[in-house]
C-alpha positions as CSV (number, residue, x, y, z in Angstrom):
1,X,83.8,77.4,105.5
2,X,87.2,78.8,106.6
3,X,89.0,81.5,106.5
4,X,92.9,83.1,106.8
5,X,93.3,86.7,108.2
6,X,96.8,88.6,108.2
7,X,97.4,91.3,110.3
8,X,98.8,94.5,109.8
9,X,98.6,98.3,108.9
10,X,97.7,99.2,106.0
11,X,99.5,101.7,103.6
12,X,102.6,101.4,101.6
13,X,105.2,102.8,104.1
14,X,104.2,99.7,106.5
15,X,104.4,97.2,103.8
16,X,108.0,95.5,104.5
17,X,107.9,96.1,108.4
18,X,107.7,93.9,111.2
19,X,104.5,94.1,112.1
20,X,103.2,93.3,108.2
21,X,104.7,90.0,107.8
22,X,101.3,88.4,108.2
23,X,100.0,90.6,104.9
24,X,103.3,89.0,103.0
25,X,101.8,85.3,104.5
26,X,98.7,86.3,103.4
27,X,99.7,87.6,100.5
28,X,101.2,84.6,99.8
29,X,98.4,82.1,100.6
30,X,96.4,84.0,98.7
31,X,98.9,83.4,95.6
32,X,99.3,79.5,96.2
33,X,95.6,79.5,96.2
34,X,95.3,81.0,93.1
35,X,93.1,83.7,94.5
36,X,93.4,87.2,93.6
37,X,91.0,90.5,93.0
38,X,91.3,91.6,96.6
39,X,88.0,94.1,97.4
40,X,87.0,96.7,100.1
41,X,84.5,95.1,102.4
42,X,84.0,95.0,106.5
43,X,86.6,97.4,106.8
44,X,89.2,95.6,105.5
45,X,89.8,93.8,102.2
46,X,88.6,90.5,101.0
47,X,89.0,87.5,98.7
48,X,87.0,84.8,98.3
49,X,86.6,81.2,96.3
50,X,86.8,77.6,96.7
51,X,89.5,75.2,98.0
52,X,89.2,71.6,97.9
53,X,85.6,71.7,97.1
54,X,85.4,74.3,100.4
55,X,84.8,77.8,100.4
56,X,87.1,80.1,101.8
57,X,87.9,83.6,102.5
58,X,91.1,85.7,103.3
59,X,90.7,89.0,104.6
60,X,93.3,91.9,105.6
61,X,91.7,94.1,108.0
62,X,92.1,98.0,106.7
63,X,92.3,99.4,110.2
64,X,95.4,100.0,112.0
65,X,97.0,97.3,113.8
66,X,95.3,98.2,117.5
67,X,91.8,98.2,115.6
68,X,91.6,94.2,114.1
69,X,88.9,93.2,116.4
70,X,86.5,95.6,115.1
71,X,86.8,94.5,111.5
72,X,87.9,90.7,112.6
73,X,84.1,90.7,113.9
74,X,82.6,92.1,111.1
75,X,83.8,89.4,108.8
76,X,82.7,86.8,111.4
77,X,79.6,87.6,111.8
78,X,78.6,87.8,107.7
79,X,80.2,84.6,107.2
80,X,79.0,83.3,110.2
81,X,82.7,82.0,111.2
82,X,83.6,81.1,114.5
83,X,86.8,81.6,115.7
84,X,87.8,78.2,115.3
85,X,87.2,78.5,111.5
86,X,89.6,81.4,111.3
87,X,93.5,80.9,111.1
88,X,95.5,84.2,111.6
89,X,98.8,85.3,110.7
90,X,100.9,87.7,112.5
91,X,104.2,88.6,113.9
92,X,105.8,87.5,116.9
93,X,108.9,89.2,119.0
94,X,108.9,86.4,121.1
95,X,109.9,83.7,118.0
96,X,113.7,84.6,116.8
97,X,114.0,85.6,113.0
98,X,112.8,83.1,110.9
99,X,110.6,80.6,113.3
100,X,107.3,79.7,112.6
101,X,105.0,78.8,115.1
102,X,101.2,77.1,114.7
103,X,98.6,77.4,118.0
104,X,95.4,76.1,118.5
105,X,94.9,79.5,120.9
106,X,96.2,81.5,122.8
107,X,96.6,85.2,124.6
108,X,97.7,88.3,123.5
109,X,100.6,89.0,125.0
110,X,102.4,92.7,123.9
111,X,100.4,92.4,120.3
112,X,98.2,95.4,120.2
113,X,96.2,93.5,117.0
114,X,95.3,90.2,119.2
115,X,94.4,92.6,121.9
116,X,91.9,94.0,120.2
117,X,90.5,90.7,118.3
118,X,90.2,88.8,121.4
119,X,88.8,91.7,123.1
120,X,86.4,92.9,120.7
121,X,85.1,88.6,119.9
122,X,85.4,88.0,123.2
123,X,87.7,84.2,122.8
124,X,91.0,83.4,122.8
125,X,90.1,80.4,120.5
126,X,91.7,81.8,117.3
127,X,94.2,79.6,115.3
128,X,97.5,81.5,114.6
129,X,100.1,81.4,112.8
130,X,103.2,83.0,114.4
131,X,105.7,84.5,112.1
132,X,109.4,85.1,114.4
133,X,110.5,88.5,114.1
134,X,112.9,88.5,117.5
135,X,112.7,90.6,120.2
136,X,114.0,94.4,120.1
137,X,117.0,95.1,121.1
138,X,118.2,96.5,124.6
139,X,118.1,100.2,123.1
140,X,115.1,100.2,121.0
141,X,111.4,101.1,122.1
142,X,108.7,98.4,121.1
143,X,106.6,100.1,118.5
144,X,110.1,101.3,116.8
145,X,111.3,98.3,116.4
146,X,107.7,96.8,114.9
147,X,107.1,99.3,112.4
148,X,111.2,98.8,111.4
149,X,111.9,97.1,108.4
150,X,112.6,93.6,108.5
151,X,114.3,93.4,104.7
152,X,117.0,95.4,105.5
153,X,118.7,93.4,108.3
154,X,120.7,90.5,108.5
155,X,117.8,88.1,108.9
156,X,115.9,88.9,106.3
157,X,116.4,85.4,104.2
158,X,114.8,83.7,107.5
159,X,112.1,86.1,108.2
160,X,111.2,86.1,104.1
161,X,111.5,81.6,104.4
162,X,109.0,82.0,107.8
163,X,106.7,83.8,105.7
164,X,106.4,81.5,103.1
165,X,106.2,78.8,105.6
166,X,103.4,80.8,107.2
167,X,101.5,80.6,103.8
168,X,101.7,77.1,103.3
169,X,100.4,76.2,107.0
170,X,97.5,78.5,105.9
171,X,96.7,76.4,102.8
172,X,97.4,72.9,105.3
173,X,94.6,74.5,108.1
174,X,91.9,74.9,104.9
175,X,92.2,71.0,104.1
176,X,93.0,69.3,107.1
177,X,92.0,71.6,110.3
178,X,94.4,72.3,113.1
179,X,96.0,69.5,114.7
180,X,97.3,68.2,111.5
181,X,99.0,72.1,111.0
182,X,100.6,71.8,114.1
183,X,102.1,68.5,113.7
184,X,103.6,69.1,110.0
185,X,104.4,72.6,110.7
186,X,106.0,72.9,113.5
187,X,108.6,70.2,113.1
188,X,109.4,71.8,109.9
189,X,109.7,75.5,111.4
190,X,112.4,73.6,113.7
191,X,114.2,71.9,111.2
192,X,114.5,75.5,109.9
193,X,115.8,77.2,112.6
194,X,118.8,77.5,114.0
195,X,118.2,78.9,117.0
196,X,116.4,77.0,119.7
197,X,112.2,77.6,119.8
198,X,111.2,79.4,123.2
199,X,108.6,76.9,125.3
200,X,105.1,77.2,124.8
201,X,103.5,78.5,128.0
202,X,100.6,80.5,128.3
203,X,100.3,84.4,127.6
């Protein structure tokens, strides 16, 4: 069993900011899947059927961003998922506008919702799905600039491609597993993105 997880805050005045986009890839999974009839359970809601003969799940934690772990651990634990089974999408101010990263693992750098998820399951061992939102600018605080709206500016046609981009990596991870993610999706986030992909390094 597998299962995709998008972060973000729930409520309709968060819906189209930066922070959301991995709802909208979530949202959009769940739509290529042909899944729908999201319902309240482990604090969060949740979907659930069968994709190439495997059963999966995809599940938007209802807590605020800096409270994913605590429902992130309930859906483990009645599923019995470890975090390996579990690829998650979210934003990234360290991608510009528009790139899409897949990663095996990783930290949590300044993102208050892998805080908390690696904290609260104690591994950094999570598959992710990085949706590029860029980095605020000189004059703006952090947590302004995630809760802005995304559709409004300039890059919005990039950010709106990542996140469809995002979706389909989702669907790739259910059928073939990480590795093969990686390989097919991150040559095609570069071939869509102008601007040049930071390194990897470790956060």
């Amino acid at each position: 069993m597998k299962a995709l997880v998008g972060l973000g805050n729930p409520g309709p005045e968060y819906e189209l900011t930066r922070h959301n986009v991995g709802f909208l890839a979530l949202d959009e999974a769940a739509r290529l899947l042909g899944l729908a009839g999201f319902k309240r359970q482990f604090k969060g809601l949740v979907t659930e059927g069968r994709y190439k003969g495997e059963r999966v799940v995809l599940f938007k934690p209802a807590t605020y961003m800096n409270l994913s772990g605590e429902a992130m651990v309930e859906l483990m634990h009645w599923y019995k998922l470890e975090p390996e089974d579990i690829l998650v999408f979210s934003d990234d101010i360290d991608l510009p506008p528009g790139a899409m990263r897949v990663r095996m693992h990783g930290g949590a750098g300044t993102h208050n919702g892998w805080r908390s998820i690696i904290q609260m399951a104690a591994s950094q061992n999570f598959p992710r799905a990085r949706i590029g939102v860029g980095a605020p600018p000189a004059s703006w605080d952090l947590k302004d600039w995630v809760l802005s709206r995304w559709d409004k500016g300039e890059e919005k046609d990039k950010i709106r491609e990542a996140i469809t981009l995002a979706a389909k990596a989702g669907v790739c991870f259910l059928e073939n597993g990480i590795e093969k993610t990686m390989n097919l999706y991150n040559t095609k986030s570069r071939e869509k993105t102008s601007a040049a992909l930071p390194e990897e390094k470790d956060e």
